[in-house]
N, C-alpha and C positions, 0 to 999 in steps of 0.2 A: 504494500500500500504506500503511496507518494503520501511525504508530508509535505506541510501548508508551507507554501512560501514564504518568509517571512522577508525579502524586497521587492516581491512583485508591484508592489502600490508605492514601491520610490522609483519605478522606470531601469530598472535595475535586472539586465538579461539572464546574468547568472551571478554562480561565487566565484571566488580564485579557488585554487586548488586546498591554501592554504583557511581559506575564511569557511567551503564546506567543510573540512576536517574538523573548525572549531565549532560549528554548528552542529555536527556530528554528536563531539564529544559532551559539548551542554546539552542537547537532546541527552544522548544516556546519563546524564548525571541527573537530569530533570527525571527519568525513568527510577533511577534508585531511590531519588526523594520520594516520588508518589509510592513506590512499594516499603519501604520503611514506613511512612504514615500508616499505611495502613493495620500493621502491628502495634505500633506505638499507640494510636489511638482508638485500636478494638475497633477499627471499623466492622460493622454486621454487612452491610449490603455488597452480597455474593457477583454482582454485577460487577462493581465498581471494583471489588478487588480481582476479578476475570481479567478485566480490563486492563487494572496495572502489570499484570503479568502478560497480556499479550505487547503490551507497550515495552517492557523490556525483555520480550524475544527478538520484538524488529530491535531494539535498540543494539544487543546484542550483534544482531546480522549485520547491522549496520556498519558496526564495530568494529567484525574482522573482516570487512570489504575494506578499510580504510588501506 
């Protein structure tokens, strides 16, 4: 699954090589914070933590494509 551009709306065609790599790696660190919360704070809704775990498998995949 493609994620959201985050400079499509500054006119902005792509990254450098090095600017995806950094978006890369703050997407997975974004990915370990949501899966941590959800322990720490006993989240119940079996959705939401499905969710965090399919977000860092892509994040994962992501990771060793770099």
């Amino acid at each position: 699954m493609a994620r959201f551009s985050p400079v499509a709306g500054y006119g902005i065609n792509g990254l450098t090589e090095s600017e995806r790599r950094r978006r890369v790696l703050y997407d997975f660190y974004l990915d370990l914070i949501f899966i941590i919360e959800c322990a720490y704070r006993k989240y119940q809704n079996q959705d939401h933590i499905k969710w965090t775990r399919e977000n860092l498998k892509q994040g994962v995949k992501e990771i060793r494509a770099l």
